[in-house]
N, C-alpha and C positions, 0 to 999 in steps of 0.2 A: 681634592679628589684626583686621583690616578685620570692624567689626561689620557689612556687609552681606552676609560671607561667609560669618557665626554664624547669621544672621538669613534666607538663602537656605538652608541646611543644618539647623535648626529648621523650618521651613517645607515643606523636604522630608518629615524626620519627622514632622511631624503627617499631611501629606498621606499617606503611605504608612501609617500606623496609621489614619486613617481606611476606607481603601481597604481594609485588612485588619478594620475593626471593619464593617464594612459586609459583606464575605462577598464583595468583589471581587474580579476575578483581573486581570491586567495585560492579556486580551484577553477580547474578546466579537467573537463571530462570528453571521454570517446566511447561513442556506441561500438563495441566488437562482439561479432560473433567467432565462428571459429571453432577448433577443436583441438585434442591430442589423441586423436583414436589413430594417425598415421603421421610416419616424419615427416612428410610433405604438409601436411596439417598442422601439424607444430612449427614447423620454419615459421610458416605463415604468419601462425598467431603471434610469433617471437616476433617478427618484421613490424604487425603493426603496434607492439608495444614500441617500437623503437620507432616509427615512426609519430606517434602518441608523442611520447618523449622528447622528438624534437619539434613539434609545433607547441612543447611549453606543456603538456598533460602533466593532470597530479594523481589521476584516477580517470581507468580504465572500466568503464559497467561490460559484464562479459555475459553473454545470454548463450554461450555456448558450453556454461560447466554439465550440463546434464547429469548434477548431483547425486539422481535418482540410479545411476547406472554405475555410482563410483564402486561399491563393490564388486563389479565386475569386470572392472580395469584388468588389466593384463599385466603382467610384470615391465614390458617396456612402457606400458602406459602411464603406468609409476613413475619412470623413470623421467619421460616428458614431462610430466609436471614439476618435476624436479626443477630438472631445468627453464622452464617457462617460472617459477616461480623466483627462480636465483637470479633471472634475465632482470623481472620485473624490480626485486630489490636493488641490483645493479644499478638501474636506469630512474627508483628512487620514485616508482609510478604504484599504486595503489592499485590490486586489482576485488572489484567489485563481484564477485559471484553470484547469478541471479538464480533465487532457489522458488519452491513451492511456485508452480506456473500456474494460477487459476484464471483461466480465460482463453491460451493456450496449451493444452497438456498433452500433447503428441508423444513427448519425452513419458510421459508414465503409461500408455496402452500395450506395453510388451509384459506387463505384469498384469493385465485381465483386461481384455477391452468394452468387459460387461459393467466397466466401474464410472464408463462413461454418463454424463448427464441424462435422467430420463425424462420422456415426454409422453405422457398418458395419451392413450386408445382406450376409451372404456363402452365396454359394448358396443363392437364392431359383430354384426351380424353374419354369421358364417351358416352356410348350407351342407349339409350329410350328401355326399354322392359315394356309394360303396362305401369303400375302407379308410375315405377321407376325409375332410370337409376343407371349404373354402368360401372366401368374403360371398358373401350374397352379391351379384351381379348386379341387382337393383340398387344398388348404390350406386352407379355413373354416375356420373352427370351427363345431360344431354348436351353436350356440346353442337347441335343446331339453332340451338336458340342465341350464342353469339352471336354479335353485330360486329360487323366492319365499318367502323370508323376512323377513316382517316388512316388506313392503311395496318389498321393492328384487329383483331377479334376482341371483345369486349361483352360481359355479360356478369347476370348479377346471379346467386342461387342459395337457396333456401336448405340450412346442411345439418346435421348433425354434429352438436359439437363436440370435441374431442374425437373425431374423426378423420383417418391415414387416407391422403388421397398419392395417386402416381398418373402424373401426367406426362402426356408423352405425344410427339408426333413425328412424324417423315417430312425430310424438304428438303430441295432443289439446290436452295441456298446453305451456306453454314451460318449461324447465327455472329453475327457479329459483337455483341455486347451481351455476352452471359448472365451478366448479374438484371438486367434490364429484359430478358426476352420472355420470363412469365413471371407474373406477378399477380400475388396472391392477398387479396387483403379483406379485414372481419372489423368487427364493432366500429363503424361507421369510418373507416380510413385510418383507425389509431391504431391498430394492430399488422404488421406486414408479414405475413406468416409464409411467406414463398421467401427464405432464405439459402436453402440449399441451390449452389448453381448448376445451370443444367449439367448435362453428360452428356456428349455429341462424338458417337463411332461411325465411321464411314461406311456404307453397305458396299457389296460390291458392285452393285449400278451405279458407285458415285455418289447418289443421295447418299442424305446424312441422318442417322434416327437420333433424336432431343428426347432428353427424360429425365425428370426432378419429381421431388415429393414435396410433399406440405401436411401439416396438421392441423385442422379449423381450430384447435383449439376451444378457448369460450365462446367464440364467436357462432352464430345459427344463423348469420348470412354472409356471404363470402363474394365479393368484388372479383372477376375473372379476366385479366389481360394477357393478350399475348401476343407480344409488341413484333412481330415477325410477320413478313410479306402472304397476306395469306393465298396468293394465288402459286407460291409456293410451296404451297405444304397440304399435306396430306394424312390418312387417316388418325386423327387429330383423338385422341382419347382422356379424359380422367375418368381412372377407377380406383376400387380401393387398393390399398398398397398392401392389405396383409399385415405379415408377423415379418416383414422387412426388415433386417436392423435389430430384430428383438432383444435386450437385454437380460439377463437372466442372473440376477442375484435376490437373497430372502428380502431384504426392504420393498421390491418395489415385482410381485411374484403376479405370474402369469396365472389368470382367471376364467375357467369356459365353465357357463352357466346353459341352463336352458331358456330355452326363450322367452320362460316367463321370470326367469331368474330364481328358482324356487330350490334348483336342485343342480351341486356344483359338482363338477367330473374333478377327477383324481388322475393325474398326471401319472403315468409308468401303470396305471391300471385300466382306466375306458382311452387312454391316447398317449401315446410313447411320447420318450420326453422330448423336449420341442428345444431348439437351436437354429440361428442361421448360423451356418456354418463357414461361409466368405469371410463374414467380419473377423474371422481368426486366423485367415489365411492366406488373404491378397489384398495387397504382393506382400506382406510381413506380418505376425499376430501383431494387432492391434489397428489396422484399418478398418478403412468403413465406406466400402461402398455401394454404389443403390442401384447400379445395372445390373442388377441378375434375379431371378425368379425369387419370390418370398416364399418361405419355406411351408410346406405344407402342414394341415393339424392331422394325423396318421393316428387312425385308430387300433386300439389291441385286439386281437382275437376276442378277448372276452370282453369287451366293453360291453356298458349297458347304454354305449349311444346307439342310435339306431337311423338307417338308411332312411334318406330323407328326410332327418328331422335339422332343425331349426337351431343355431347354438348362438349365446353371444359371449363374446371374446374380450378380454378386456386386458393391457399390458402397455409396458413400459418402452419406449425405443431412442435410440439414438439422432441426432440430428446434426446433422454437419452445418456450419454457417460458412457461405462462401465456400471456395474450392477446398479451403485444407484445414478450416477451424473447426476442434474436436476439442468439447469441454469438461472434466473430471467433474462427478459428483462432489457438490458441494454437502448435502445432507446423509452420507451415508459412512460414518464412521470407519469404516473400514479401508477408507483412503486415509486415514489420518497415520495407519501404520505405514504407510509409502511415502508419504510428506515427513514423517516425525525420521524415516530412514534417511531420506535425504539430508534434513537439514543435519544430522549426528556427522553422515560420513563426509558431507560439505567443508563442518568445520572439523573434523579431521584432517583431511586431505589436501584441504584448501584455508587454513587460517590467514583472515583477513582481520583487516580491522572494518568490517563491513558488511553488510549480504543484503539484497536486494531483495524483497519478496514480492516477486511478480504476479501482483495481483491487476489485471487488464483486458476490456474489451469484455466483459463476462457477460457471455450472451444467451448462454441456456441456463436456468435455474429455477429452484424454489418448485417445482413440482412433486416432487418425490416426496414421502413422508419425512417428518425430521425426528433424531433420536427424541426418547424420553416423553414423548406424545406434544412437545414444544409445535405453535404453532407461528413463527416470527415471521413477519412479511419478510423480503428480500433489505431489504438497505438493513434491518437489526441482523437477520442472519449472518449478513456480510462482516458487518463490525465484528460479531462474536466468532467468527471464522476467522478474521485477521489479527486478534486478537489470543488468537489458540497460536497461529502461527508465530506472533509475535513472540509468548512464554516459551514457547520450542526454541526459538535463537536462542534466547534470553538463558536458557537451561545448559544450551552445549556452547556459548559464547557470549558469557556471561556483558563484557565490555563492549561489544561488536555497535557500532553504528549500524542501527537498521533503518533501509530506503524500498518507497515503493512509487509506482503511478501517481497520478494527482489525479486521472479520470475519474475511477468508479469512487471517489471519496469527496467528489464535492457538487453540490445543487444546479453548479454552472456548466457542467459538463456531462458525463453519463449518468450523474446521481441526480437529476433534475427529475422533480415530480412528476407524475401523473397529466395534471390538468397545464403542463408545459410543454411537453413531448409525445405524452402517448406511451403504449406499454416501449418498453426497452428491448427490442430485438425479442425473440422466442422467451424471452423471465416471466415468469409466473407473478406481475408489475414491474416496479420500479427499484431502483436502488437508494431511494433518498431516507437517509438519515445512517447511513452507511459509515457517515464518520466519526459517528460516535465512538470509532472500535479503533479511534488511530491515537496510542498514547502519542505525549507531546513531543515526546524525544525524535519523531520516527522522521526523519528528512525527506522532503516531499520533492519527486522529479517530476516539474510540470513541463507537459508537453502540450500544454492546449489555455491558452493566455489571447481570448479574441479580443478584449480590454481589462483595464485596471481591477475588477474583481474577482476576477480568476486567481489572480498573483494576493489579492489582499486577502480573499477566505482563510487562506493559510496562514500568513501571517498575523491575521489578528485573532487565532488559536494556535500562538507561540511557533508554528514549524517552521523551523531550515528550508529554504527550496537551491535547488537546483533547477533552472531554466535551460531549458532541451530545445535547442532551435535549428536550424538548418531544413532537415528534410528536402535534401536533393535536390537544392534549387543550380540550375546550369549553368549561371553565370554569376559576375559581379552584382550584378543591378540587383538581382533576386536575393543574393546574401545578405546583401545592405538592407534590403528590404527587410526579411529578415532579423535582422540583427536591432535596429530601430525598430522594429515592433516591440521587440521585450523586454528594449532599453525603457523605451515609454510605458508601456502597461507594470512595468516595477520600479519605476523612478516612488524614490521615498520609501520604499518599501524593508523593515529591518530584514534583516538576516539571510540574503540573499548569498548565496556561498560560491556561487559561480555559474560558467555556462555548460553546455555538455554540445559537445557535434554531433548532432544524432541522423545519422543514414539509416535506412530503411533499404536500402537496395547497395550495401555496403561500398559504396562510394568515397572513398577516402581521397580524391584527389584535389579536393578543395580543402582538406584538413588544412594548413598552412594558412592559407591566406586567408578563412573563415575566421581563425583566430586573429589576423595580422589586424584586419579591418574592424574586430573588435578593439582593439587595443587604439587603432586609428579613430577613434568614433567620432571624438569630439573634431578632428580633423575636414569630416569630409560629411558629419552630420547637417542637414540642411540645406546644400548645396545639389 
């Protein structure tokens, strides 16, 4: 035998027992965001491929292709990608483009923001005054019958379900913990229906006005906190919210009945057509927010409604979770020509050997009617939705390795039952059995591994994983921490393909020695 071919084959073996005496895996991955919409934008993203590059990356996941918008690029924005693309093959780094965002879809409300997830109001009771009508007033809630315990109001009330409240009040203080300051909860604590965070504008006396919404959902009694000092706060209200937010497309269509529900008004003939107009306009089409008057129900000259009668209201609306999460109908076919665009001009634009389908966090769903009269709980929807998306790659990038979350597709994390969690954020249930829709091929990036079967679900139904760890820890001590967690919850585990540095608050200054310390594990593991 040709001793160059002993001696190429020896050469191998060492390198690959190095690779494994080191604690290496065949990939390392880097969380980037980033853009090419401007050349300061693109330096950037160039930089941290070369940064990637030299902490040893093989692949790059990039969550800032905004695929949806590629045919609107610009001719120099053409051009950027050019070169962002020739950088990456230079430097011999894989760039992952993350397409179809369901959980986050910010990136698709410039193309109709009515396409957003809806949340049923049905029969909301509205009053005829003149030329208009509005929520029946007797819907408050009486907000005196809170108690002050232990420095928050608390009180329990008897509601209508599927019903739009907007609570709001005046104070001294500014709220310090948003997510924490009202809190909304139905069917016995398993439901937490106050997800939207407040909105807190300054008046001109200095106070501060606080104001969120909520939907009772299923639930007919409702848990009321509001974790705020109340000897500072002032006229304290929940009433209904109205046609706030209302969404307006044919699947999920706006309904005024009379009050015995016998006899249904006609839209552009007893009541002009109805829009909130904000949500298309501030600060850019496709926002959504909840501080400003909900749009009135405006009668026609000719309507056969009549002054002071009684109407009830029934419709679809939007729901922000937390400060900026806005989620894309999942049931309503007509997203599917925005998703089937992206993923075409993606792999036009952007041919990788890869794409990410960002399916994550999915926290509004399963409300809305589904095509074809189908009535799938949430976890088969989900499968048969990632599976649409799946054949869509499949179609314009026929080879491509396709990657997604590990959360919404396993029992141990967001897909975990019912009688384990309770409903899943605003879903219409749960997402369990969700994974039924993940062919085997599809490489799994877990980011949520609290012990050993988190890492083994996947593997013992054949997937690839990719382990995602870091998340912004500030020092050595937290890295290592870190790093031995996933070392141990995947020890034994086949087909584990590598790690990925994943920031959250784009932190790259620990990239280098995140990797170094992995590679040291066995070094300084246990000690």
């Amino acid at each position: 035998m040709d001793t160059s071919v002993i001696m190429f084959a020896v050469c191998v073996l060492l390198f690959s027992a190095s690779m494994l005496c080191a604690g290496e895996y065949t990939e390392r991955w880097n969380y980037v965001g980033g853009n090419i919409l401007t050349e300061e934008s693109t330096d950037k993203l160039i930089e941290l491929l070369r940064l990637s590059r030299k902490a040893g990356c093989t692949h790059v996941l990039w969550t800032g292709c905004r695929g949806a918008r590629i045919p609107e690029l610009t001719p120099q924005q053409r051009r950027r990608a050019s070169l962002v693309q020739r950088e990456a093959r230079r430097l011999g780094i894989t760039i992952i483009p993350s397409i179809v965002s369901i959980g986050y879809s910010g990136r698709y409300f410039h193309f109709d923001p009515n396409l957003a997830a809806g949340v049923p109001v049905k029969n909301m009771p509205y009053v005829v005054s003149g030329s208009s009508a509005a929520p029946d007033p007797a819907l408050a809630l009486d907000v005196s019958r809170l108690r002050n315990e232990n420095g928050r109001l608390h009180g329990s009330y008897d509601v209508p379900p599927f019903m739009y409240y907007r609570i709001s009040f005046q104070s001294s203080v500014r709220p310090a913990n948003l997510e924490e300051t009202i809190r909304v909860t139905s069917s016995g604590g398993k439901r937490w229906n106050s997800r939207t965070n407040p909105v807190v504008s300054q008046l001109d006396d200095g106070s501060f006005f606080v104001q969120t919404v909520f939907n009772t959902l299923e639930g007919d009694r409702i848990s009321l906190q509001v974790n705020h000092d109340p000897a500072s706060l002032k006229d304290l209200r929940v009433v209904p919210a109205g046609l706030l937010l209302v969404l307006r497309r044919p699947l999920i269509p706006l309904k005024v009945t009379s009050e015995d529900g016998v006899t249904e008004y006609v839209e552009g003939k007893d009541f002009k057509p109805v829009a909130d107009a904000p949500l298309q306009i501030r600060p850019f089409p496709g926002e959504f927010p909840i501080d400003h008057p909900a749009p009135p129900i405006e009668l026609t000259p000719a309507s056969s409604i009549k002054d002071g009668q009684r109407l009830l209201v029934s419709f679809w609306h939007h729901a922000r979770i937390y400060n900026d999460q806005d989620l894309i109908s999942m049931e309503d076919p007509a997203v599917w020509k925005i998703l089937e665009r992206e993923i075409k001009e993606t792999a036009r634009l952007w041919p990788s050997a890869g794409y990410m389908l960002n399916y994550d966090e999915i926290r509004v769903a399963g409300w809305e009617p589904q095509p074809d009269g189908a009535s799938l709980k949430p976890g088969p929807m989900l499968a048969a939705h990632f599976k649409k998306a799946y054949d869509l790659v499949r179609k314009y990038s026929p080879k491509a390795t396709i990657y997604t979350w590990s959360d919404m597709f396993t029992p141990l994390h967001n897909a975990r039952p019912f009688d384990v969690k309770g409903y899943y954020y605003l879903v219409n249930g749960n997402w369990d059995g969700s994974w039924e829709g993940l062919p085997g091929d599809v490489v799994i990036l877990n980011w949520y591994a609290p012990d050993e079967r988190s890492v083994r679900f996947f593997s013992d139904k054949g997937h690839r994983q990719v382990l995602c760890g870091y998340y912004d820890g500030r020092n050595q001590a937290a890295m290592k921490n870190n790093i031995d967690k996933w070392k141990k919850v995947s020890a034994g585990a086949p087909s584990i393909l590598g790690f990925m540095y994943t920031t959250w608050s784009s932190n790259y200054s620990n990239l280098d020695e995140y990797f170094r310390l992995l590679d040291s594990y066995s070094d300084w593991q246990g000690k």
